[in-house]
C-alpha positions in Angstrom: -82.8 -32.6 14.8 -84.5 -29.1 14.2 -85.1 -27.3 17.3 -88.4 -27.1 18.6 -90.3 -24.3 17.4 -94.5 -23.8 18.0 -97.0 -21.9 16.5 -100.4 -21.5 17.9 -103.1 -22.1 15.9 -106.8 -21.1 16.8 -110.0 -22.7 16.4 -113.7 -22.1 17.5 -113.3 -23.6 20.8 -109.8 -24.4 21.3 -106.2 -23.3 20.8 -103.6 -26.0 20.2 -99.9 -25.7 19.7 -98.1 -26.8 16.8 -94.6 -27.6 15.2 -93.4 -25.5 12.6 -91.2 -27.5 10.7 -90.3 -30.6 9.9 -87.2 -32.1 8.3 -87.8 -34.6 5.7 -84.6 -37.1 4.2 -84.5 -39.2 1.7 -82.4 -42.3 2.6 -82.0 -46.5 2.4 -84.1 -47.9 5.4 -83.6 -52.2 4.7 -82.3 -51.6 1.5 -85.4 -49.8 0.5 -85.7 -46.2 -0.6 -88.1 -44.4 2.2 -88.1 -40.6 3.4 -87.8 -40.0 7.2 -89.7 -37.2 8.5 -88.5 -35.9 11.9 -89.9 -33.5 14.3 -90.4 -32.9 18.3 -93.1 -35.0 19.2 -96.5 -33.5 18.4 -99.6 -35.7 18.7 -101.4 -34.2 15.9 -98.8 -34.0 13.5 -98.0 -37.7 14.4 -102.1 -38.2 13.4 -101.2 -36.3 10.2 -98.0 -38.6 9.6 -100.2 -41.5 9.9 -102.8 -40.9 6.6 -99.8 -41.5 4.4 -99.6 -45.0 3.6 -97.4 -47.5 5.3 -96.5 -44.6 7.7 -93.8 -46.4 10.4 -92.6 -45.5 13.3 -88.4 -46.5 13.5 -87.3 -46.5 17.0 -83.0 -47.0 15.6 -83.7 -43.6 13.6 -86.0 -42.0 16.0 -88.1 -40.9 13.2 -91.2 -42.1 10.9 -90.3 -43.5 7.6 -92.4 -44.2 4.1 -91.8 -46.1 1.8 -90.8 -43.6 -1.2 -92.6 -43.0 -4.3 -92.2 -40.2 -7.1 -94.8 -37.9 -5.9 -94.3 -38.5 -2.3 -92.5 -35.8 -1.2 -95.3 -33.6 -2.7 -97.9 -35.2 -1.3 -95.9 -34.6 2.5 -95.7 -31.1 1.8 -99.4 -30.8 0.6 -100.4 -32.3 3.8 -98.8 -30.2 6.4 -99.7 -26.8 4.5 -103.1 -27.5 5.9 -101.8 -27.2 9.1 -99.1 -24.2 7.8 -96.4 -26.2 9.0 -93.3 -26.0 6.7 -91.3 -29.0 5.0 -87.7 -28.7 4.6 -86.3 -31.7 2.5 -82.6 -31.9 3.6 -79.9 -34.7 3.1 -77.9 -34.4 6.5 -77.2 -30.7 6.3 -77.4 -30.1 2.4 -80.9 -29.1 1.4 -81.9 -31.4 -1.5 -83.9 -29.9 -5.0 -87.9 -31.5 -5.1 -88.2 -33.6 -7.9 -90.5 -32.5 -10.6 -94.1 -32.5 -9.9 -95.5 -35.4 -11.1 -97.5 -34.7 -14.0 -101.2 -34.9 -13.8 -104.1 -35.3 -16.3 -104.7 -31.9 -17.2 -107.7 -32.2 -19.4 -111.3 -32.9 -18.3 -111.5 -35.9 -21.5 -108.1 -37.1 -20.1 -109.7 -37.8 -16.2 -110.0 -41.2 -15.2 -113.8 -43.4 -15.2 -115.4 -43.1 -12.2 -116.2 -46.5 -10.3 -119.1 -47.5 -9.4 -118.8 -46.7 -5.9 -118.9 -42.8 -6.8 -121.5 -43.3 -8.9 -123.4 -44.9 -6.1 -122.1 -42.2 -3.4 -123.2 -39.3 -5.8 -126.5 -40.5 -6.7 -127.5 -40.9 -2.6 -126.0 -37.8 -2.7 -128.1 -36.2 -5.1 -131.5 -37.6 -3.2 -130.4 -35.8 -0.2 -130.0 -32.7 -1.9 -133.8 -33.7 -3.5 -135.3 -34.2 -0.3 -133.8 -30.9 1.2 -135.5 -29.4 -1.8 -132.3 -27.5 -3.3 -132.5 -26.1 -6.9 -132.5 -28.4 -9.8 -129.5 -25.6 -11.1 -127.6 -26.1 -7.4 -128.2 -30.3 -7.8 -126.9 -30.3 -11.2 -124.0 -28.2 -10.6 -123.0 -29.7 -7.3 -123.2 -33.1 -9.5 -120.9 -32.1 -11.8 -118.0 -30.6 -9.8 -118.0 -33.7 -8.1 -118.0 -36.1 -10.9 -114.9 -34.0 -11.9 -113.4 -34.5 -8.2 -114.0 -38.0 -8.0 -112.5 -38.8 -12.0 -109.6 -37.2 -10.6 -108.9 -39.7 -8.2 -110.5 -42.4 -10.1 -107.5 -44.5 -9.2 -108.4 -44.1 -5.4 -111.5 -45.5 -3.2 -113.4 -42.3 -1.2 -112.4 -43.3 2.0 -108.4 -42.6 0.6 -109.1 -39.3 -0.1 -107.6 -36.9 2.1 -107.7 -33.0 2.4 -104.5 -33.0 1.2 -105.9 -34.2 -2.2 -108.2 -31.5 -2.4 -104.9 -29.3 -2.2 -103.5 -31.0 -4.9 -106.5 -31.3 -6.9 -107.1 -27.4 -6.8 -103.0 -26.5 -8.0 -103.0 -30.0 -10.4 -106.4 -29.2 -12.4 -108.5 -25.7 -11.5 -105.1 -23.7 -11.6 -103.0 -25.6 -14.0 -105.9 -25.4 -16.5 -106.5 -21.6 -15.3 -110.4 -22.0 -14.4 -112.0 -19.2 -12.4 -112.2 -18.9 -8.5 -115.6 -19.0 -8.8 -115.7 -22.6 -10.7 -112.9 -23.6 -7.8 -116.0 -22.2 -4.9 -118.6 -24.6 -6.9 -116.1 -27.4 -6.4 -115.3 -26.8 -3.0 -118.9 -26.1 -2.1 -119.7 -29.3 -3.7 -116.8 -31.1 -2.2 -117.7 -29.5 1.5 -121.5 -30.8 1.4 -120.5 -34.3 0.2 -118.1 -35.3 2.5 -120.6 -33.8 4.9 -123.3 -36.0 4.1 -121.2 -38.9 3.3 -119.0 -40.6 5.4 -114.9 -40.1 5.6 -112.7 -40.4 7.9 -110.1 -39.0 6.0 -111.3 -35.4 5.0 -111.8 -32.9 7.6 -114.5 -30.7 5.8 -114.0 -27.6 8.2 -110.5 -27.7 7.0 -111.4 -27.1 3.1 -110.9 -23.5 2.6 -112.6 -21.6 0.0 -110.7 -19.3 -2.5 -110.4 -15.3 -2.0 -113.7 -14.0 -3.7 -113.0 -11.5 -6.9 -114.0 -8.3 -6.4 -115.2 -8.1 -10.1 -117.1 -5.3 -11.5 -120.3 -5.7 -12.8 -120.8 -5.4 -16.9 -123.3 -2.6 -17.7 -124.6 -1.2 -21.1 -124.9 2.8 -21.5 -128.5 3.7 -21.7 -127.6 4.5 -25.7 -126.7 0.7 -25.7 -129.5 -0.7 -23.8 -131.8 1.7 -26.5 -130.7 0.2 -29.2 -130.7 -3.3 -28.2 -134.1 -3.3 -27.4 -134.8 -1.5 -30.6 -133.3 -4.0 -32.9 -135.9 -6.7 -33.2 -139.3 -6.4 -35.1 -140.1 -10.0 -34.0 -142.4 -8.1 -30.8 -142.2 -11.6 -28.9 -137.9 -11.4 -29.5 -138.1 -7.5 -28.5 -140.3 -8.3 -25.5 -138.6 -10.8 -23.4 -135.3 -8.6 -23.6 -137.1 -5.3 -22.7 -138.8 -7.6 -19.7 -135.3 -8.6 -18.4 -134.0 -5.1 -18.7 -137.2 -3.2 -17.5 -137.7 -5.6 -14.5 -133.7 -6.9 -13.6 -135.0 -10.7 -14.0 -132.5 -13.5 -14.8 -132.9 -15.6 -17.8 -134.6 -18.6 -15.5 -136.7 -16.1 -13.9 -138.1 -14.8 -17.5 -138.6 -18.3 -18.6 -141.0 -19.4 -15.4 -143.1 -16.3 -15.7 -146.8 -17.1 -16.4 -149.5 -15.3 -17.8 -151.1 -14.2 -14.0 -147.8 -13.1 -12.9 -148.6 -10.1 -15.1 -150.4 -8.1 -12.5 -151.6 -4.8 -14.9 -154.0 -3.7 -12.0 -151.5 -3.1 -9.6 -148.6 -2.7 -12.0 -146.1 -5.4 -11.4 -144.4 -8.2 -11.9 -144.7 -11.3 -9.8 -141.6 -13.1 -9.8 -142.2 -16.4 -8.4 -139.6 -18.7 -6.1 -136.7 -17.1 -7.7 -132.8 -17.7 -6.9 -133.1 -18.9 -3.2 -136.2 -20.0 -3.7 -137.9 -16.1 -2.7 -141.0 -14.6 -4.5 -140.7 -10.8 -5.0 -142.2 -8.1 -7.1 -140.6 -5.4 -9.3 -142.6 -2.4 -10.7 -144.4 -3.2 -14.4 -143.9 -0.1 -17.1 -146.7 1.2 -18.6 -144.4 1.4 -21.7 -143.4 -2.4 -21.0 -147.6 -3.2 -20.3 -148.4 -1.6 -23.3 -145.9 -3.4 -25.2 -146.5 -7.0 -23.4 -150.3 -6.3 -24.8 -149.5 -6.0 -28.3 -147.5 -9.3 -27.9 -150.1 -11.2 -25.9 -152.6 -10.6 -29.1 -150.2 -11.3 -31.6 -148.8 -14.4 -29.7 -151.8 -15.8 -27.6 -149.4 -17.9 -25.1 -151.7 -20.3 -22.8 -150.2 -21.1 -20.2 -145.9 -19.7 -20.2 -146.0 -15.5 -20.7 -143.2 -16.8 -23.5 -143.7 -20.2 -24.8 -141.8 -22.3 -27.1 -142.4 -22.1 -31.3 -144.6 -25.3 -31.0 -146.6 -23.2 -28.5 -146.0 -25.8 -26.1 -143.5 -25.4 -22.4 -141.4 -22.8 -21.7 -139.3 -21.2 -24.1 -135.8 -22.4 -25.0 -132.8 -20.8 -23.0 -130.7 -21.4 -25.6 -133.3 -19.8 -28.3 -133.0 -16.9 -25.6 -129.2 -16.4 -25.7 -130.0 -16.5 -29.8 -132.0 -13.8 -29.9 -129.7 -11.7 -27.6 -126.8 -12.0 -30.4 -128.8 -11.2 -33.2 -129.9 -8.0 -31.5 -125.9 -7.3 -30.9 -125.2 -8.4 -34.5 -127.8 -5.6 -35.6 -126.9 -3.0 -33.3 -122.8 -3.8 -34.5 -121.9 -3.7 -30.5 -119.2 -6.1 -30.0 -118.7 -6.4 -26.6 -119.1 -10.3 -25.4 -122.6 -9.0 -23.6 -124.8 -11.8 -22.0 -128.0 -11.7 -20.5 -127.2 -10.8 -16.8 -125.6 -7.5 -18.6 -129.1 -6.2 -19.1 -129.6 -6.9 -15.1 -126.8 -4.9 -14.5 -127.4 -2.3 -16.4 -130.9 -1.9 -15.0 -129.4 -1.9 -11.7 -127.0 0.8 -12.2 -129.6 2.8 -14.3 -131.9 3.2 -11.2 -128.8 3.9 -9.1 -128.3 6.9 -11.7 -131.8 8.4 -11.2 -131.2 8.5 -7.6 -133.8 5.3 -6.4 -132.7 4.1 -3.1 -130.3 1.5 -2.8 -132.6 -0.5 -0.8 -135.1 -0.7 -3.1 -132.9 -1.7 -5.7 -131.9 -4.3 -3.4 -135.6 -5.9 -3.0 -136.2 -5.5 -6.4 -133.4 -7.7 -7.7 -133.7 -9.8 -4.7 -130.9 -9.9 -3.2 -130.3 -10.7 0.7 -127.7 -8.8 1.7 -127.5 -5.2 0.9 -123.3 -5.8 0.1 -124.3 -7.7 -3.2 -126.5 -4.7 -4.3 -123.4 -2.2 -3.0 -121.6 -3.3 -5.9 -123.6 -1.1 -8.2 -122.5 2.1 -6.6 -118.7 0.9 -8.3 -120.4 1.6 -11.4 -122.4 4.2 -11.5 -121.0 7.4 -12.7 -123.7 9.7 -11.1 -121.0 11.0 -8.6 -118.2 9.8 -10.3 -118.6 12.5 -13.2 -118.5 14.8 -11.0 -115.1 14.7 -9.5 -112.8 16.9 -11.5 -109.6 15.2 -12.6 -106.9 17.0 -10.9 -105.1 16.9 -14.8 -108.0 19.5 -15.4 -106.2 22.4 -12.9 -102.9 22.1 -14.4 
């Protein structure tokens, strides 16, 4: 028996004490092959011991057996990571190799059907989201990570599923297929709200942990770039929408809902209406871009959209949008894989560069916190250029 060691673990409103180890053997219990998992008694790692299925107590043995299965032994060491309690898997006093790690499905085409249980679960799901009016981008992403999730574990029911598997799922498919941490936040977002809103006794939401955040620069153009770009097109409707994004810092979904009144010449700006986070706000109009936006609204008459589509009817195609962004590369010969939000950036950092206030920057882009705008001062070289390179003195 391991001696009894504790670690404290802290919570909002409570500290309780924990083992830190426990030994796990494989070994013949009535001729079957189980794995016996001992450890001082500890009432919540007993509750932990207890999810795994067929979990039994053996009073001969003085220690909880299950009946053993290839990924088992995994799926024990999983579960008590959550809890940062460490596994040993011994035989007596010889430490025993893991077996291999089951393989998994690695492939999104290769995930299982989902039943029609999660079908069910997602679609109630989805309604709440509806009724607590959340984006149609948030609903249709949240949807999607969890129809991933759940085709995972399309060989389970949702009340199996454990935190554990959310573990597993996260090393098994996001890593082993090298997807970003910020897909893995959609997915645990998505996860987190679900079992939420519906019911399992299973999953401990509070428990899910979110991925470190990348501290990832933002892309920006030069202002030689950014001329050129703009420059490319003589289609005026093509070169207006990207010298809107750029002169104003919109996002391609906020270009595409402007309207024709949203252009406020009088006052000389841009009304940019329930934007990301559902926030209207106002950036500063050009008389450059005016002028240019008037050329365009007599060549193009648009009703209703400030862009509309080539019928002349709804808003015009995002797609269409990222089109005309590459052909404007292709023309200018810059290869860098620039999207969009690039232009956004580069506004951003270009204002920083003429010395506008950071907090005006901030309400212009509309962001909420003043940390998500601090990432421009990174980039900017206004003071960087001045630091002499100690290389210079030698």
């Amino acid at each position: 028996m391991l001696q009894s060691v504790a670690t404290l673990f802290y919570s909002r409103s409570y500290i309780c004490v924990m083992i830190a180890q426990i030994e796990m053997q494989h070994a013949l219990y009535e001729n079957s092959p189980c794995l016996f998992l001992k450890f001082p008694y500890d009432s919540e790692a007993i509750g932990l011991v207890k999810t795994l299925p067929q979990a039994k107590w053996s009073n001969t043995k003085k220690a909880w057996h299950v009946s053993y299965y290839a990924d088992l032994p995994w799926r024990v060491i999983n579960l008590f990571a959550l809890k940062g309690v460490k596994v040993n898997y011994v035989n007596e006093k010889t430490p025993l190799p893991l077996p291999e790690q089951p393989q998994v499905k690695k492939s999104y085409e290769q995930l299982g059907k989902l039943n029609q249980s999660s079908v069910d679960k997602i679609e109630i799901f989805k309604r709440w989201m509806l009724s607590r009016r959340y984006s149609e981008s948030t609903i249709g992403t949240y949807c999607d990570a969890l129809k991933t999730f759940l085709r995972f574990y399309s060989h389970k029911e949702l009340n199996e599923i454990t935190n554990e598997d959310v573990i597993a799922f996260n090393n098994d498919y996001i890593l082993a297929n090298k997807y970003s941490s910020s897909f893995q936040n959609q997915v645990v977002n998505a996860i987190k709200l679900f079992f939420k809103t519906i019911e399992n006794k299973n999953i401990e939401p509070e428990l899910i942990h979110r991925p470190k955040r990348q501290h990832v620069l933002p892309n920006v153009l030069s202002k030689e770039e950014i001329k050129l770009l703009l420059g490319a097109h003589s289609n005026i409707k093509h070169k207006a929408m990207l010298s809107l994004i750029y002169s104003c810092g919109l996002r391609r979904s906020e270009l595409l809902n402007l309207k024709l009144n949203d252009i406020d010449s009088k006052r000389g700006l841009v009304i940019i209406r329930q934007g990301k986070g559902r926030k209207d706000r106002v950036a500063p109009l050009s008389e450059k871009l005016l002028a240019l936006l008037r050329n365009y609204f007599v060549a193009c008459k648009p009703k209703e959209w400030l862009f509309e589509g080539q019928s002349g009817k709804g808003q015009y195609d995002e797609r269409s949008l990222a089109h005309v962004l590459k052909q404007a590369l292709d023309k200018c010969k810059i290869s860098k894989p620039v999207s969009l939000h690039w232009l956004r950036h580069s506004f951003a950092t270009h204002l920083l560069e003429n010395g506008t206030d950071l907090r005006y920057i901030q309400e212009i882009l509309g962001h909420s916190s003043s940390k998500t705008t601090e990432i421009y001062t990174h980039v900017s070289n206004k003071s960087i250029q001045k630091i002499v390179s100690p290389f210079d003195t030698l």
